[in-house]
Every structure is written in structure tokens, then in C-alpha cells.
C-alpha positions in Angstrom: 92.8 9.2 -80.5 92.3 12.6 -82.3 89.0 14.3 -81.8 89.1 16.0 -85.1 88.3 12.2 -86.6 85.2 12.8 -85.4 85.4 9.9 -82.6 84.7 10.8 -79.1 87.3 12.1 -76.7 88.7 9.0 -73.5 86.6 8.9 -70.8 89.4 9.8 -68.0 89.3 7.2 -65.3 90.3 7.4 -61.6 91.7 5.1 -59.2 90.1 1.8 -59.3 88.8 0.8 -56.0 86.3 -2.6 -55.2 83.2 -2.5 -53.9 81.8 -5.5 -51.6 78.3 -6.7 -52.5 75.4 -7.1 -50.1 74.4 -10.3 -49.7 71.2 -10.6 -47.7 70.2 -13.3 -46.1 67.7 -16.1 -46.9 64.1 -15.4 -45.4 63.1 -17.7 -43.0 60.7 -20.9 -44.3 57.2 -20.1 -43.4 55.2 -20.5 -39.9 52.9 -19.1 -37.4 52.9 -15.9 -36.2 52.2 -13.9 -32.9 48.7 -13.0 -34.0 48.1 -17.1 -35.1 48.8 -18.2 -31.7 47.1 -15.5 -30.1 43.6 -16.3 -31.6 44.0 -20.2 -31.3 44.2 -18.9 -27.2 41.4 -16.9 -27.3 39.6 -19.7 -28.5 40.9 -21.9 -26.1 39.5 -19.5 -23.3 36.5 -19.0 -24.5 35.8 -22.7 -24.7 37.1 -23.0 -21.2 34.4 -20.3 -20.0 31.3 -21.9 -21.6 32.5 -25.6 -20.1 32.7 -23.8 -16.6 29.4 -21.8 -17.1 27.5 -25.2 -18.2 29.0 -27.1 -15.4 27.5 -24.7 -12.8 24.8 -24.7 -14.2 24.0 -28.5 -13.8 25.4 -28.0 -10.4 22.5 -26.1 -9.7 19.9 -27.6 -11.6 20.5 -31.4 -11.6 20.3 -32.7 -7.5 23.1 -34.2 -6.3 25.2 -33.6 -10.0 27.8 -32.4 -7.9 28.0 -35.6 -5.5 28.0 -38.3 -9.0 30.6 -36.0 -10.7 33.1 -36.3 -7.9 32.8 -39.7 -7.4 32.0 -41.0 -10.7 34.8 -39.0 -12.5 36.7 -41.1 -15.5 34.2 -44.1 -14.8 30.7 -44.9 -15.6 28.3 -43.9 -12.8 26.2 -46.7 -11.4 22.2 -46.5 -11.8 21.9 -47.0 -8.5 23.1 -43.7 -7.7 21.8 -41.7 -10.2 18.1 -43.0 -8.6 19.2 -42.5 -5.1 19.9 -38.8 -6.1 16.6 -38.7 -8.0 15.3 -39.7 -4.4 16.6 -36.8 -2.8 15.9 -34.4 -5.0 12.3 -35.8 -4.3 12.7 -36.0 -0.7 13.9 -31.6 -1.1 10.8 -30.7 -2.9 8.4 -32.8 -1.0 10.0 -31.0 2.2 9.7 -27.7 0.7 6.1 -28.0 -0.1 5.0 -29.4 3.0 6.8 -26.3 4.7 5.0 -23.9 2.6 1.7 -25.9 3.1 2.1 -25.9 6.7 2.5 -22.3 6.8 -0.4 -21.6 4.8 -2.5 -23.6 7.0 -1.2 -21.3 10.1 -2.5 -18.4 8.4 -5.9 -20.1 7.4 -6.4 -20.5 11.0 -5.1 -17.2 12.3 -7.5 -15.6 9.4 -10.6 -17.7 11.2 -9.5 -17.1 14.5 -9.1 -13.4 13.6 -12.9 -13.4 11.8 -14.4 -15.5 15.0 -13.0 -12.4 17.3 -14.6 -9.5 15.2 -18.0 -11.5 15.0 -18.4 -12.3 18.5 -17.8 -8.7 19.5 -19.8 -7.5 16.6 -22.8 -9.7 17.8 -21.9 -8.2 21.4 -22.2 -4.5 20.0 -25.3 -5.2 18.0 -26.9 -6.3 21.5 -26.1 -3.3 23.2 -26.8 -0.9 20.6 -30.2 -2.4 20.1 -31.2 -2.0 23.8 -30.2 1.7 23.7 -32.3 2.2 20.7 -35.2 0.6 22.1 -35.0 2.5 25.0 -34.6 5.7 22.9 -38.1 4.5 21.5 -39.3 4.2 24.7 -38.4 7.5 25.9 -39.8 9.3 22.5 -43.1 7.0 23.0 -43.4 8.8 26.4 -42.7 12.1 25.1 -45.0 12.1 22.6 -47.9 10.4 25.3 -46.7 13.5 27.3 -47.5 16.0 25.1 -50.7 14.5 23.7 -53.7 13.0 25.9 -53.8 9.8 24.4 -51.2 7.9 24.1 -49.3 7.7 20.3 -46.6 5.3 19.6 -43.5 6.4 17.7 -43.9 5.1 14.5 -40.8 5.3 12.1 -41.3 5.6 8.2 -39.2 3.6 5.8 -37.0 6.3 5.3 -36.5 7.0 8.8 -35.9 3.2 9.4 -33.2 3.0 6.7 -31.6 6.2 8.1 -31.6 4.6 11.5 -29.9 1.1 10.4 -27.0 3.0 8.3 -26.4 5.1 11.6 -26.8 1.8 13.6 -24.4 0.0 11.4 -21.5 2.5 11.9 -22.3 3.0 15.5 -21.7 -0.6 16.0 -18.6 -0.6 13.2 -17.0 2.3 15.2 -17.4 0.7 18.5 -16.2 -2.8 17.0 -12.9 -0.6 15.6 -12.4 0.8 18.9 -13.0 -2.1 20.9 -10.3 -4.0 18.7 -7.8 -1.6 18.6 -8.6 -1.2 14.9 -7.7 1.9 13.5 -8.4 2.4 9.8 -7.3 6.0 9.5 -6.0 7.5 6.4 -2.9 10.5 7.2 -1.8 10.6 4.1 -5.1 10.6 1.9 -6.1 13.8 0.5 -8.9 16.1 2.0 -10.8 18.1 0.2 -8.3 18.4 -3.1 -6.6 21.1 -0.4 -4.2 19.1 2.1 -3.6 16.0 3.5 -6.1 14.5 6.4 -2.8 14.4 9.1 -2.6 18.2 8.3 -6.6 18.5 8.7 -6.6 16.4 11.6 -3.7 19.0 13.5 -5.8 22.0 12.3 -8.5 20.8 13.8 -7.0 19.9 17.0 -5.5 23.8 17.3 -9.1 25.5 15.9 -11.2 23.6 18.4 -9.3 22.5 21.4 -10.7 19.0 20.3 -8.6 15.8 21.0 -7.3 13.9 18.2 -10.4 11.2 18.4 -12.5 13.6 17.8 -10.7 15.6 15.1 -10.7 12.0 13.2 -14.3 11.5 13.7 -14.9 15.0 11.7 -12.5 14.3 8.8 -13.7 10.6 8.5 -15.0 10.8 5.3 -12.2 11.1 2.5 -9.4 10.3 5.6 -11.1 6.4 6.0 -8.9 3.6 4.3 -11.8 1.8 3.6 -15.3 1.6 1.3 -18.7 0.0 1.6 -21.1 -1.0 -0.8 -19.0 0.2 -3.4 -18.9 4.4 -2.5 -17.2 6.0 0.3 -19.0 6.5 3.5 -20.3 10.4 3.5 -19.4 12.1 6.2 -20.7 15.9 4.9 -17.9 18.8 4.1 -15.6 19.6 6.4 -16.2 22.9 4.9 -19.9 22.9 5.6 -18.7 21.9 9.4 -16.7 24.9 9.8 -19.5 27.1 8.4 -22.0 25.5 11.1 -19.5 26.3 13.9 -18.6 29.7 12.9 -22.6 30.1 13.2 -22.7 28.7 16.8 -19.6 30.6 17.4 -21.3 33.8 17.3 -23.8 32.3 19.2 -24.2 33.6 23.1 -25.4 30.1 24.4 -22.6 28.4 26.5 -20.4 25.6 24.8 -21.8 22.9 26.8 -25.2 23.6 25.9 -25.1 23.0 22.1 -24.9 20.1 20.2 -23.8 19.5 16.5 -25.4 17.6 14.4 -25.8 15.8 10.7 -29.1 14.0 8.8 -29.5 12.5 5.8 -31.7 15.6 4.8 -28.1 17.5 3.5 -28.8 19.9 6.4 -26.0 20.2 9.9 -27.9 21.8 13.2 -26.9 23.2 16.0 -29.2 22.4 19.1 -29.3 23.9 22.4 -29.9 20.9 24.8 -31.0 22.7 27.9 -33.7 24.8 26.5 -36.6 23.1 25.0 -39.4 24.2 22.6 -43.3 23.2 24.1 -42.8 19.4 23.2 -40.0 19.0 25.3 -37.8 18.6 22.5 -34.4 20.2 22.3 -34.6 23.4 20.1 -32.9 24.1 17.1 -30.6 27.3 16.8 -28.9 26.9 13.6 -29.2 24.8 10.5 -26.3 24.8 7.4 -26.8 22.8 3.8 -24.4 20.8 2.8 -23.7 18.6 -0.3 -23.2 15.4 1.0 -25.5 13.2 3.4 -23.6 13.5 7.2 -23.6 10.3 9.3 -21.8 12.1 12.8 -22.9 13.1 15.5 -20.8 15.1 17.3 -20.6 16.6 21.2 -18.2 19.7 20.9 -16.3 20.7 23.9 -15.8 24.3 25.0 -13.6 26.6 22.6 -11.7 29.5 24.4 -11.4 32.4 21.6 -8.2 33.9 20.8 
């Protein structure tokens, strides 16, 4: 064909060569996948776990589940059985409470044998204490008939009386304590808002060259595991103590001579037991305040200075 027609020019063509067409293959009819059968089984576990987690637990709240379900399994469970279990579930808990009411009943007694024992020795220490004090009277009564020419009779006030029964009542508490065995110290309370009383007690001991009895009977106070009336049981400031003993301290009187002492006039003395003023009466060398009322009375033992 000529170009200058105006038609277009022949496309030249190469070699002709086939191509093969893909054919792909049919998709598969639909089904269940991986992830389908993978829930379906968690299901089925979790299913299996709540059976299992309910079974034990009428294991261990039903009596005698365990005994029916093993020998009633694919057959109806007769009513005599489920009773006789009934019965000995009963039987268990009826058991079980007559223990624990048995054992209560041993402590009951122990408690009133325990009380019986601390009254009958109280009542023992009340006798004895009361024959020292009336002999005490005694020996005032003939002190005072002594120093007077007619006789006078030591007459107590009611202030003086109730003085005397508190001391009375922890002489014969601290004698029932030690008779006993009972010991109602405190270590680890605190003394003073400084220390605890084990540390006070040890200071003590090293200061004084007392023994440990008696380093407990001057930190009773605040280092006593117990309370009466509804307060603590004063003992006076350890702190006032000291101060009364560094007084004596500088006193020239032998050790063995002077005596330490507390009233319920907030005062601690000192007293020099072998001299005596014109009554006959020990004398008085030294007398410290103190803020609380002191309920010792205490006999200290010769101190060798540093």
C-alpha cells in the first residue's frame, strides 16, 4: 500500500510463536479452618476445668459424695445411702464438737485450779503480813510509851491507814509473785521515754553492784506488764532515785547504815539506821522530791567507787 494515499504504513510482524494459557485451579468448596477448630478446643477445655473444679468441690463439701459417686456411677443411688452418709457426716461433727468441748472443759478446770492456788497462798501471805504489821504496832506503841510517861497508843489517821493497805497490798502481791514463780516483768517496755527497762535494768546492776532482783524492784514502775485500778502502779522517777543516791553518795556514813526510802508525801529519804534522834527513831539524812508517789522500800547494799 503507498503511504502517499494517506493510509498508514504495515505493521511489520515477526515470527509467530504460541503462548500457553494459565489455567488455575478451582478453589476448594468451603470448610473449617485452623483457627475454627482451635476455639471449639479451647472451649472444650475450659468446660473440662469447671466440671473438675465443681466436682472437687462437692468432694469436699458434701460427706461421703465421693463414696455414692463411685458406687452409684451410671445408676440411680439408693436413699438408703444417701441417709447413711447424712449419718456420718453427723456422726464427724458431733465428734468434732465434743473434742473441742472436752478441751474447753480441761482449760476451765486448769483456769480454777490455777485461781484456787494463787488464793490460798494469797490468804497465807495476808496472814503473815498482818502479824508483822501488828507487831510493828506493837513495837511503835512501846516506843512511843518509852518516850512519854504515860502510855500513848499508836493511832493511825485515815490517810496513814490507806497508805498502809496500798503498801500492804503490794507487799503481799510481790510475795504471792515470788512465791509462784510469777514474774510479770516488762524488758522491752520503755523507761522513761529514754531506753528500754532490760537496758535500765543492766545499768543499774553495773552503777550499784545490785543484783538483778533488786535492779527490777527500782524500775518497777513503767517496766510492770500489768495495771490496777485502771493507772499504773507508781513507783517514783528513777531519775529522782539517782538524785537521792548521788546525795547519800557523798555522804560519809557507811553503806550498811543507810536506808532508802519512798512515801506517798512525793518526798525519797535517806535514813541512817544506827544513829537515832532523842525518840529513838532512826534519823533522817537526806530527803529528794519527786513527781510521782513511791511505793518501795529499798535496802541498798554497799557500792565500791570507781
Amino acid at each position: 500500500m503507498d503511504p502517499s494515499d494517506g493510509s498508514c504504513p504495515p505493521t511489520p510482524r515477526g515470527p509467530r510463536t504460541r503462548t500457553r494459557k494459565q489455567i488455575t485451579p478451582n478453589p476448594s468448596p468451603p470448610g473449617r479452618s485452623i483457627l475454627d477448630y482451635s476455639i471449639v478446643g479451647c472451649f472444650v477445655l475450659i468446660f473440662l476445668l469447671v466440671f473438675l473444679l465443681l466436682d472437687a468441690y462437692e468432694y469436699v463439701t458434701v460427706p461421703g459424695a465421693s463414696s455414692l459417686r463411685a458406687g452409684g456411677r451410671g445408676r440411680t443411688i439408693d436413699s438408703n445411702v444417701v441417709e447413711s452418709a447424712r449419718e456420718r457426716g453427723a456422726i464427724m461433727e458431733a465428734m468434732t464438737a465434743s473434742a473441742s468441748k472436752e478441751d474447753l472443759e480441761d482449760a476451765e478446770r486448769d483456769i480454777d485450779a490455777a485461781k484456787a492456788i494463787l488464793a490460798k497462798t494469797r490468804a497465807e501471805v495476808e496472814i503473815v503480813v498482818d502479824k508483822i504489821d501488828d507487831n510493828l504496832k506493837e513495837v511503835k506503841t512501846a516506843e512511843a510509851a518509852k518516850s512519854d510517861e504515860k502510855p500513848v497508843m499508836v493511832v493511825e489517821s485515815p490517810k496513814e491507814a490507806m497508805q498502809a493497805e496500798v503498801k500492804k497490798e503490794e507487799l503481799v502481791e510481790a510475795m504471792v509473785e515470788k512465791e509462784l514463780g510469777i514474774d510479770k516483768w516488762c524488758g522491752t517496755c520503755i523507761w522513761n521515754n529514754f531506753t528500754n527497762c532490760d537496758r535500765r535494768k543492766d545499768w543499774l546492776m553495773v552503777k550499784y553492784k545490785i543484783t538483778e532482783d533488786v535492779a527490777k524492784e527500782i524500775a518497777r514502775g513503767p517496766c510492770r506488764g500489768r495495771r490496777k485500778g485502771g493507772g499504773r502502779t507508781a513507783r517514783g522517777d528513777i531519775d529522782d532515785v539517782d538524785d537521792a543516791l548521788g546525795n547519800v553518795l557523798s555522804d560519809s556514813r557507811p553503806w550498811c547504815q543507810l536506808v532508802i526510802s519512798g512515801s506517798y508525801d512525793h518526798t525519797i529519804r535517806a535514813w541512817d539506821v544506827e544513829s537515832s534522834n532523842k525518840k529513838g527513831r532512826d534519823r533522817c539524812v537526806s530527803v529528794m522530791d519527786h513527781g510521782d508517789p513511791v511505793q518501795a522500800f529499798l535496802v541498798l547494799p554497799p557500792v565500791d567507787d570507781p
